[in-house]
TORZAVEX-580184 format. One record per residue (C-alpha): x, y, z. Coordinates in pm, 1 decimal, decimal comma, always signed. Each point is the difference from the previous one (the first is absolute). Layout:
<pts>
PT; X; Y; Z .
...
</pts>
This chain:
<pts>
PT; +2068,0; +98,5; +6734,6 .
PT; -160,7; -371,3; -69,0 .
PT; +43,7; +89,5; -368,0 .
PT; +398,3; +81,7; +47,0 .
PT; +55,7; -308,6; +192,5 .
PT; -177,1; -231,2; -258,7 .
PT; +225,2; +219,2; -236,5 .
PT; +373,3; -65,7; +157,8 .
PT; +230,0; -260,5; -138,8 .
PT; +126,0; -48,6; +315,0 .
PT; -306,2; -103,9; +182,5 .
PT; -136,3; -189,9; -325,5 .
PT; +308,6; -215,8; -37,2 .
PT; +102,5; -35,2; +334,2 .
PT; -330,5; -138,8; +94,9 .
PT; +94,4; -303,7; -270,3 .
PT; +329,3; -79,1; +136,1 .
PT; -83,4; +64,5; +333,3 .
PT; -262,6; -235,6; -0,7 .
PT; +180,4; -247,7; -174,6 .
PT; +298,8; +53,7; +234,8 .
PT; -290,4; -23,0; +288,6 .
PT; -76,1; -384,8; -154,2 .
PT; +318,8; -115,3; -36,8 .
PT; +95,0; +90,5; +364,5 .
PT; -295,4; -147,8; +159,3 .
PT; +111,1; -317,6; -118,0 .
PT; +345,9; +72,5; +47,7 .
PT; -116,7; +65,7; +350,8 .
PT; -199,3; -301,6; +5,8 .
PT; +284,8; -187,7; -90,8 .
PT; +218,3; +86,4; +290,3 .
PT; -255,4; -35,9; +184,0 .
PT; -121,5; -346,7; -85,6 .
PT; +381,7; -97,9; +20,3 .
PT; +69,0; +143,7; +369,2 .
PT; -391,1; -193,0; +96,0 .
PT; +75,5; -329,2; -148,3 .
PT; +387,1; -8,4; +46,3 .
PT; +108,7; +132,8; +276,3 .
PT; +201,2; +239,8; +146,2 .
PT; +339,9; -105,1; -101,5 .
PT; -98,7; -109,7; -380,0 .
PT; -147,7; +340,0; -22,6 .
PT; +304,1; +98,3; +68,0 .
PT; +192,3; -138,1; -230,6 .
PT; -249,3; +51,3; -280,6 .
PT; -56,0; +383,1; +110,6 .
PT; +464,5; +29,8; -6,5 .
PT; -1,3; -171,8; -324,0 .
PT; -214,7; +208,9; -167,1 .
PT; +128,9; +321,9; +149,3 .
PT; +322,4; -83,1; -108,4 .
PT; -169,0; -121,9; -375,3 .
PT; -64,1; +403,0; +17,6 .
PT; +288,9; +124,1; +95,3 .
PT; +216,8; -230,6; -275,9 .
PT; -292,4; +93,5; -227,4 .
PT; +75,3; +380,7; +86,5 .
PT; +198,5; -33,4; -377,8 .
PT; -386,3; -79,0; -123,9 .
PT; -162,1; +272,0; +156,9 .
PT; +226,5; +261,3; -122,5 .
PT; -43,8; -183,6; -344,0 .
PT; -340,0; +72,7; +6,1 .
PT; +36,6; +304,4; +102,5 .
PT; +281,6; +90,4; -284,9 .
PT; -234,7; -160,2; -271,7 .
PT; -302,0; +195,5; +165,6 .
PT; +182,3; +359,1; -69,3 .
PT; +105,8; -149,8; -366,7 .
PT; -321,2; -121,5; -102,8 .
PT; -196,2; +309,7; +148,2 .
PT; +263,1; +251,0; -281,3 .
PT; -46,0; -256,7; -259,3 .
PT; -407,3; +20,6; +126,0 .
PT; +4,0; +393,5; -42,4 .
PT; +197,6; -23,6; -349,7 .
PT; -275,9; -259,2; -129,8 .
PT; +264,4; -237,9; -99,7 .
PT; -246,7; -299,8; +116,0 .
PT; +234,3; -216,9; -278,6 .
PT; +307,8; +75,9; +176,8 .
PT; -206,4; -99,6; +346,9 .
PT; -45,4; -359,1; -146,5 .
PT; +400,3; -13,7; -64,8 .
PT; +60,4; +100,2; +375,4 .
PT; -198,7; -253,3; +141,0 .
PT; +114,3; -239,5; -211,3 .
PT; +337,2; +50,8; +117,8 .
PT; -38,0; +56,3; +364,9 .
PT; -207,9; -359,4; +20,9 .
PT; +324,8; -150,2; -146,3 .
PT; +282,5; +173,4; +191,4 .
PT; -193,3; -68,5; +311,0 .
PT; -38,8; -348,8; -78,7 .
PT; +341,8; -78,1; -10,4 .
PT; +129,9; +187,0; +288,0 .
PT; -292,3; -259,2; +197,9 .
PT; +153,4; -315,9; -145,7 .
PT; +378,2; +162,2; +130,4 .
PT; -221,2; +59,9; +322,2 .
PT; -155,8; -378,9; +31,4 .
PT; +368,7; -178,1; -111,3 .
PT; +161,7; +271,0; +294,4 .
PT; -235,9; -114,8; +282,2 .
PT; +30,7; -376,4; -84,1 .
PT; +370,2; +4,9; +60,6 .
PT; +10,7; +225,3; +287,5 .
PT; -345,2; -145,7; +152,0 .
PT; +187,7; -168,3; +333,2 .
PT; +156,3; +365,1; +132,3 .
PT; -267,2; +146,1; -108,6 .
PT; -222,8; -229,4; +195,5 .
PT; +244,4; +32,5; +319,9 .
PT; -27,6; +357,8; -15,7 .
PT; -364,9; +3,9; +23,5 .
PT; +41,1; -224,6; +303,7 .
PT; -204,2; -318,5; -239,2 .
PT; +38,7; -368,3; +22,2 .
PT; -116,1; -64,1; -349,9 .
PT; +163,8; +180,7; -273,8 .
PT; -351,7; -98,9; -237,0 .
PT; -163,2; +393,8; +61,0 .
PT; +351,0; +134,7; -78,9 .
PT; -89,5; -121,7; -391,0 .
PT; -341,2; +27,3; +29,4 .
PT; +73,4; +404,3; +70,7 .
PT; +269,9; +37,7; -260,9 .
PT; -332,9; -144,7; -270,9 .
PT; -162,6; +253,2; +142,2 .
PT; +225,8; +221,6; -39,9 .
PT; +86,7; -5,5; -322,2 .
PT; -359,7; +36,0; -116,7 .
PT; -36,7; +318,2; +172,8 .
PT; +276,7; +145,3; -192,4 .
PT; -192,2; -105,3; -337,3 .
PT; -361,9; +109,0; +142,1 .
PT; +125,1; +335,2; +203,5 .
PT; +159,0; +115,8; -282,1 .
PT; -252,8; -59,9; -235,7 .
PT; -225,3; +188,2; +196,1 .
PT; +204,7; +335,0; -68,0 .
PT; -143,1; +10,1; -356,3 .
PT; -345,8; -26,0; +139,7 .
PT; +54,2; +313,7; +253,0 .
PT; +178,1; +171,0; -278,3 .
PT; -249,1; -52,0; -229,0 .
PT; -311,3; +136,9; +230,0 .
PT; -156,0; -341,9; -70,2 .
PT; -53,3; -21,7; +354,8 .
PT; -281,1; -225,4; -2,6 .
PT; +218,4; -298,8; -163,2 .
PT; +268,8; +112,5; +270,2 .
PT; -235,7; -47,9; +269,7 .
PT; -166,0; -379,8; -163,7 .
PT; +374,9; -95,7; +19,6 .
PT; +18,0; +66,9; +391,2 .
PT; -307,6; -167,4; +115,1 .
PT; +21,0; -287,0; -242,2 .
PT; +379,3; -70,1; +157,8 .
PT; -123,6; -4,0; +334,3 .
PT; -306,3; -143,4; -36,0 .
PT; +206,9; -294,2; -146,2 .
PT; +199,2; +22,5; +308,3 .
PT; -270,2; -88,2; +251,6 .
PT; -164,2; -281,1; -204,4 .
PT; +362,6; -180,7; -7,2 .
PT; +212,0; +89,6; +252,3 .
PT; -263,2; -41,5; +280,7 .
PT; -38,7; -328,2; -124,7 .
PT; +321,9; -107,1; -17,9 .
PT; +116,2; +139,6; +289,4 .
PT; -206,3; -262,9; +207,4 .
PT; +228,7; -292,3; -169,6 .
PT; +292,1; +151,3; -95,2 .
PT; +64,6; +286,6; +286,4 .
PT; +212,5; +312,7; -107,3 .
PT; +77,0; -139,5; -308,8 .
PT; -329,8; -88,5; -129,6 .
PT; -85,3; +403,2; +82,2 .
PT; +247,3; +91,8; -205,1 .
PT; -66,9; -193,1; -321,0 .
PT; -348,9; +55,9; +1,3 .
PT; +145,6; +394,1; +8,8 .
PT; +237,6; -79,7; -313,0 .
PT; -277,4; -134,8; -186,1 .
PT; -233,7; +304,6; +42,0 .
PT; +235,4; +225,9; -107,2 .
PT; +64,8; -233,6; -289,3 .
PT; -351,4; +30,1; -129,9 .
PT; -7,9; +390,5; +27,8 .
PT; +302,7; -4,4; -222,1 .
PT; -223,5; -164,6; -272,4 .
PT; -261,6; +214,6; +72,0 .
PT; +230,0; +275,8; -57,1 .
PT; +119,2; -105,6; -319,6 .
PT; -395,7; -32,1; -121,6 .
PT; -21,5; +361,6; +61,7 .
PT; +331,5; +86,8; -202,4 .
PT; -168,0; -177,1; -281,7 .
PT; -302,4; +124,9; +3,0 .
PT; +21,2; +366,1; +89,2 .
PT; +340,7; +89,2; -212,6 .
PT; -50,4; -240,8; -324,9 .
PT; +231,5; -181,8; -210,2 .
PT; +180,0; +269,0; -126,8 .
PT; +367,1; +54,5; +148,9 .
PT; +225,4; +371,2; +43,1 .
PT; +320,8; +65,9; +124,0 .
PT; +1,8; +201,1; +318,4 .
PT; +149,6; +291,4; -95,9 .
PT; +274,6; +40,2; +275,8 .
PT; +140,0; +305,3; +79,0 .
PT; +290,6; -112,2; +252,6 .
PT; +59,3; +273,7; +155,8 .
PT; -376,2; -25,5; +158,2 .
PT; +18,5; -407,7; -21,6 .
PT; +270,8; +120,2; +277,8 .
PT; -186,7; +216,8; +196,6 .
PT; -227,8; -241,9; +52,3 .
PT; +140,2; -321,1; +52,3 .
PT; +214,9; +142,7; +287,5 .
PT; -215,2; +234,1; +142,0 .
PT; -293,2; -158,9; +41,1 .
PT; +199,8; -337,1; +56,2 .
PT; +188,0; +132,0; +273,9 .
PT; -340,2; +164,8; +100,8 .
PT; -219,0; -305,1; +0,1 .
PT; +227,6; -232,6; +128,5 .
PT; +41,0; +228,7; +280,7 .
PT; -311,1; -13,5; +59,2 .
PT; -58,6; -349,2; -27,0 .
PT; +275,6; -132,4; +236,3 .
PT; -137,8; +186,1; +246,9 .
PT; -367,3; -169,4; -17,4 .
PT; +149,8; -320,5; +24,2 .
PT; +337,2; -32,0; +146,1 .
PT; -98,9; +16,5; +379,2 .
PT; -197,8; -347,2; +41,6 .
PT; +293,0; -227,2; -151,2 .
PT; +241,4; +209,0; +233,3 .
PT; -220,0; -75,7; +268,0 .
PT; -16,8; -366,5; -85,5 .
PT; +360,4; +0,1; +55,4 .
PT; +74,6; +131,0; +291,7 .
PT; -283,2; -59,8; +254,2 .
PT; -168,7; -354,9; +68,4 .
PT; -258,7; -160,5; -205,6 .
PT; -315,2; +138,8; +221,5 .
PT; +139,1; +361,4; -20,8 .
PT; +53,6; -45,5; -334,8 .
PT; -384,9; -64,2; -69,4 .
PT; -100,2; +247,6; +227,3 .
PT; +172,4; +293,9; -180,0 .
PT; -105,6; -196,2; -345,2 .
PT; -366,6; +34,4; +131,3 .
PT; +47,3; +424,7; +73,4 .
PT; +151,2; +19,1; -323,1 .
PT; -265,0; -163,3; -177,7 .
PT; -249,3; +286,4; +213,8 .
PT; +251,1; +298,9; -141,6 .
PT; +36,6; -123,2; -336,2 .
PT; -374,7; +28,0; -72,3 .
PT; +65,8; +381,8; +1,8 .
PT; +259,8; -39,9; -238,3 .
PT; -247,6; -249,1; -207,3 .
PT; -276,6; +198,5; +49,6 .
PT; +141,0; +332,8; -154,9 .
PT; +185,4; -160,1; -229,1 .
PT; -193,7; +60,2; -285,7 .
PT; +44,1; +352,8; +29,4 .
PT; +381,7; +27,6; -154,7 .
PT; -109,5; -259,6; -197,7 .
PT; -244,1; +269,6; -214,9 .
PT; +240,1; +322,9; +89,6 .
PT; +275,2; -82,3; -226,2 .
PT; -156,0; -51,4; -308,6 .
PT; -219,2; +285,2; +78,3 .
PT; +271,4; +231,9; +100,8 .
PT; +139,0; -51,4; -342,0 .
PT; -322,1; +16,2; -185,9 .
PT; -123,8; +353,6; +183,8 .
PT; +353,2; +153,5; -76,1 .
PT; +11,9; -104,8; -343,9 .
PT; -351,1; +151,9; -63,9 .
PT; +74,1; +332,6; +140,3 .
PT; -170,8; -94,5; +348,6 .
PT; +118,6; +157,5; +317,6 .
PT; +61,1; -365,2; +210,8 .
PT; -3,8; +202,0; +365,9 .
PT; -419,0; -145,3; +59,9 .
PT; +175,9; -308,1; -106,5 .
PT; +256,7; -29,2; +290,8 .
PT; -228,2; +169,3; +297,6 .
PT; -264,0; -270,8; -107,8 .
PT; +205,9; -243,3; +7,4 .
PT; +201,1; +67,2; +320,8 .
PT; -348,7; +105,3; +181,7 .
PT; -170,3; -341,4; -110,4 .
PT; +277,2; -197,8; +113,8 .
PT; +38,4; +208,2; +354,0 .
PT; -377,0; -69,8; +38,1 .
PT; +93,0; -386,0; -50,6 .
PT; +270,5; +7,0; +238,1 .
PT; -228,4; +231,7; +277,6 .
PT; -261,0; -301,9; -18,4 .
PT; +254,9; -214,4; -5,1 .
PT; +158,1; +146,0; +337,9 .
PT; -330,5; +36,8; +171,0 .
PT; -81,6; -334,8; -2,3 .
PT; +359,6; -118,1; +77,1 .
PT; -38,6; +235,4; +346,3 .
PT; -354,2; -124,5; +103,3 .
PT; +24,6; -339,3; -94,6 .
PT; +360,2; -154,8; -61,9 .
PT; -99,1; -330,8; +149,9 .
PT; -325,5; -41,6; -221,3 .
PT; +160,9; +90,2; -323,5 .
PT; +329,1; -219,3; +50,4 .
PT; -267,9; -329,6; +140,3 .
PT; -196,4; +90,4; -305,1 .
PT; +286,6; +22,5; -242,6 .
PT; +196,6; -313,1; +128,1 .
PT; -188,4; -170,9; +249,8 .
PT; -63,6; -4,1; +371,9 .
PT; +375,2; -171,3; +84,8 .
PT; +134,6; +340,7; -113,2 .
PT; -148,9; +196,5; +231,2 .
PT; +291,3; +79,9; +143,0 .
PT; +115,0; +201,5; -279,9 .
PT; -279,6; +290,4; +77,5 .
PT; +318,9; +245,2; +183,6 .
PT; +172,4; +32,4; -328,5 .
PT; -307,5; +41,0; -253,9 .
PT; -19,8; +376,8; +55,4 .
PT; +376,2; +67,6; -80,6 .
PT; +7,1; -213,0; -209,2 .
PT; -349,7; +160,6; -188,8 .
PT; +156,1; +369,1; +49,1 .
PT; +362,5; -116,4; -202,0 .
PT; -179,4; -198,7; -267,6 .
PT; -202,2; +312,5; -36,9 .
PT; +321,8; +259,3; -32,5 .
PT; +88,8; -243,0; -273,8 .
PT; -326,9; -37,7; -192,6 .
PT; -4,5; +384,5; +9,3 .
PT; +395,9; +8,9; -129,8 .
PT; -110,5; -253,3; -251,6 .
PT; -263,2; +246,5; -138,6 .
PT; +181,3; +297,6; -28,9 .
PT; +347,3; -191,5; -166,8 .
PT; -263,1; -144,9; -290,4 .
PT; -113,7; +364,1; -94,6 .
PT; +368,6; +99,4; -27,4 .
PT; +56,8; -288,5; -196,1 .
PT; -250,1; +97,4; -222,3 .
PT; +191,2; +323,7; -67,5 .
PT; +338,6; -103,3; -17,7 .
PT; +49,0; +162,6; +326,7 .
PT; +266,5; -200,4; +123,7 .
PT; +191,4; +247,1; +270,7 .
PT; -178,9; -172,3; +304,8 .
PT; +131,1; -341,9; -88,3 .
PT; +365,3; +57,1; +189,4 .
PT; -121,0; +104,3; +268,8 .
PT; -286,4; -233,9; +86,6 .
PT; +288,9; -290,4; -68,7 .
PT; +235,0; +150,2; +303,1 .
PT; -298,3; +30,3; +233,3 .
PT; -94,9; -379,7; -119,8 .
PT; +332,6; -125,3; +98,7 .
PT; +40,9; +167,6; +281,6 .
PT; -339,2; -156,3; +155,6 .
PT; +167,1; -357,9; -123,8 .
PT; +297,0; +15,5; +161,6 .
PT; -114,2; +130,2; +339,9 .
PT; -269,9; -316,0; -42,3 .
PT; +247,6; -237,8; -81,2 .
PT; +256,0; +143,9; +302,7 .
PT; -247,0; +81,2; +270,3 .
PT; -327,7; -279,9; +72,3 .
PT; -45,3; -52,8; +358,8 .
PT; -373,9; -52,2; -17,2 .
PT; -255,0; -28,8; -240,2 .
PT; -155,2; +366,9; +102,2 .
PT; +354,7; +124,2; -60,3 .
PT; -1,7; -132,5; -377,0 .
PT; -384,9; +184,1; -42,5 .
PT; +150,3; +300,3; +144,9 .
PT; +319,4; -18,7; -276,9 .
PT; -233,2; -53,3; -263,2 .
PT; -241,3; +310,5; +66,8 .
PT; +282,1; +241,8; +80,9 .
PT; +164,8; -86,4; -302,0 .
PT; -323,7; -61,5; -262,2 .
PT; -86,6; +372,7; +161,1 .
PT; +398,8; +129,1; -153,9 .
PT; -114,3; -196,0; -319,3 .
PT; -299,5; +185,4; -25,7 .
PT; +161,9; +403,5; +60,3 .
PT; +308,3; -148,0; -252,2 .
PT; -272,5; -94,0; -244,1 .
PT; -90,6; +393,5; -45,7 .
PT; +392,5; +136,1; -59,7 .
PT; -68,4; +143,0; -355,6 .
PT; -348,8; -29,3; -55,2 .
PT; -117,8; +268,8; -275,7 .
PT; -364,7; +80,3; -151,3 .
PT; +57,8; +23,9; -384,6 .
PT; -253,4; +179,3; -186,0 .
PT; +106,4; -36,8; -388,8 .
PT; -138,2; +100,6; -273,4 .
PT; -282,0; -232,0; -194,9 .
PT; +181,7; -238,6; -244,1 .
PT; +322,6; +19,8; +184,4 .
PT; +217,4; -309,9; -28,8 .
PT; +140,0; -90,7; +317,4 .
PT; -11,1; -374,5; -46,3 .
PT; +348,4; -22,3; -185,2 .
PT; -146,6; -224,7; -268,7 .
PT; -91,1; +120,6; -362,6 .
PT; -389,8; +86,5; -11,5 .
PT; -206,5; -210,7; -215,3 .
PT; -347,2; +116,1; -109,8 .
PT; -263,0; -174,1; +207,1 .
PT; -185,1; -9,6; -283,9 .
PT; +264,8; -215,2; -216,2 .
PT; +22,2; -410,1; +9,4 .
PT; +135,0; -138,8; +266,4 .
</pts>
């Protein structure tokens, strides 16, 4: 038994990126933390609606990565380490651009922007859109790293962005309020782009291919797991800016503070798709059954969210004082709901990566229509604060059932190409 466990990929490489994901979000944590402690209720509030609505603009990025993830784990399994180089290469640039469209955007819209978000000083407006625009270069970038199982240079990249993130933004934040928080974000996410472009280097060499496209798959992918992931993504992140909006500044950081409680499931598991995809692909091209792959996946990150929910129903007041500080206190009612619907989604998360891995793609629809309805009944129907929680569980929980429409165990025979791409010996240059 000991010797099968040291044995499985899954355990073996999760245990990299979950400890690197582990790293980066204590001092992501630590961050918010520090911000809510030194600035105050309202500036955490601002900070904490900025940067939720960084992630939901950046949704684009995240489904970048995850695009470039599937594309770089077929090019992985075809050997074509040459053709690797060329993708990152290209994704660095393309992504770079659409941040300097995203910087020259916010400057000229900064004053709406800034009344929107209920702010007297349009200053964190730019200071996001920086931000912003680096996490399109650095997110992205990251999707070669997952693709390319080197999961221990994808992991670096996480902890060395947010440990950046604590050393400047906490200090800044003391001068500088919101704003300073926000830059000292931009620049940490800066420096794992470099980092990121050290690896590229390094691990793929000099030498440059041309992805073989096949556009039919190029197709498949781009809108099915873009549709999928940005799905996804909206819904981790579009609740707190709504919520900025519409109820008063307090309120605001209150439900900012629970939020901050149920993300840590979602951060916690989250290196779990984050090693499924590329190893979906990988097992299936070899011939592998991937079936142990999904139930250990989808058990791990139900044993997360059980943990998770326990301590959310014996404690809520502890864990929201010891996440945000003791002026939130008053968040403790919604940290359970809010725990159990970040969970639903963490689980949904899981189980759309491993179809993504396959090309599976039929679940995608249907996970969109339960999305939107769960955003328009939030964006129709807030009385209360409890009433948002309950909106968000009942309709992370449709998310979740949507997530398994179509979801098939292929079993193929070994050397099988289901990656789209031309095979190139593993053996060759490149």
């Amino acid at each position: 038994m000991i010797a099968r466990v040291r044995q499985s990929d899954l355990l073996h490489h999760g245990a990299i990126v979950f400890g690197g994901v582990v790293a980066a979000n204590a001092f992501n944590y630590l961050y918010y933390m520090l911000v809510g402690r030194v600035a105050g209720v309202v500036v955490y509030g601002e900070v904490t609606a900025l940067a939720s609505a960084l992630l939901v603009l950046g949704a684009p990025a995240n489904v970048g990565q995850l695009i470039v993830a599937k594309l770089a784990a077929d090019l992985d399994a075809a050997g074509n380490r040459a053709a690797l180089r060329r993708l990152a290469d290209v994704v660095t640039l393309v992504t770079a651009l659409a941040g300097v469209l995203v910087v020259l955007i916010a400057v000229v819209a900064r004053t709406p922007i800034a009344a929107f978000f209920k702010l007297s000083d349009a200053a964190p407006v730019v200071a996001t859109a920086f931000a912003l625009a680096a996490f399109f270069v650095t997110y992205v970038q990251r999707g070669i790293l997952q693709g390319a199982h080197l999961f221990g240079q994808f992991s670096a990249s996480l902890a060395l962005e947010a440990i950046a993130r604590v050393a400047l933004g906490v200090s800044l934040v003391v001068g500088w309020g919101a704003t300073g928080a926000l830059v000292g974000s931009a620049v940490g996410i800066v420096l794992a782009a470099g980092y990121n472009l050290l690896v590229f280097r390094r691990r793929f060499g000099p030498e440059r291919a041309r992805v073989p496209l096949d556009r039919s798959t190029l197709m498949r992918v781009v809108t099915g797991v873009g549709l999928g992931q940005c799905t996804l993504t909206v819904l981790t992140f579009y609740d707190v800016p709504l919520v900025k909006h519409v109820f008063d500044a307090r309120s605001a950081g209150l439900y900012a503070a629970a939020a901050l409680v149920g993300r840590a499931v979602i951060a916690a598991s989250l290196f779990i798709p984050t090693i499924v995809l590329p190893k979906a692909t990988a097992r299936v091209a070899g011939g592998r059954s991937a079936l142990p792959l999904l139930v250990g996946a989808v058990g791990l990150a139900a044993a997360l969210v059980a943990f998770a929910a326990l301590c959310g129903f014996v404690a809520p007041r502890f864990v929201v004082t010891l996440v945000a500080g003791r002026a939130f206190g008053a968040a403790a009612p919604l940290v359970l709901p809010y725990v159990l619907a970040s969970g639903a989604l963490s689980i949904a998360t899981v189980i759309a990566a491993y179809n993504f891995g396959l090309h599976q793609y039929a679940f995608v629809p249907a996970m969109f229509v339960a999305a939107c309805i769960e955003i328009v009944t939030l964006s129709l129907w807030h009385p209360s604060l409890q009433a948002v929680v309950g909106v968000l569980l009942a309709g992370h929980t449709l998310v979740l059932l949507a997530s398994l429409y179509g979801t098939a165990i292929p079993v193929l025979h070994r050397g099988a190409n289901v990656t789209g791409w031309p095979a190139r010996p593993s053996s060759g240059p490149g």
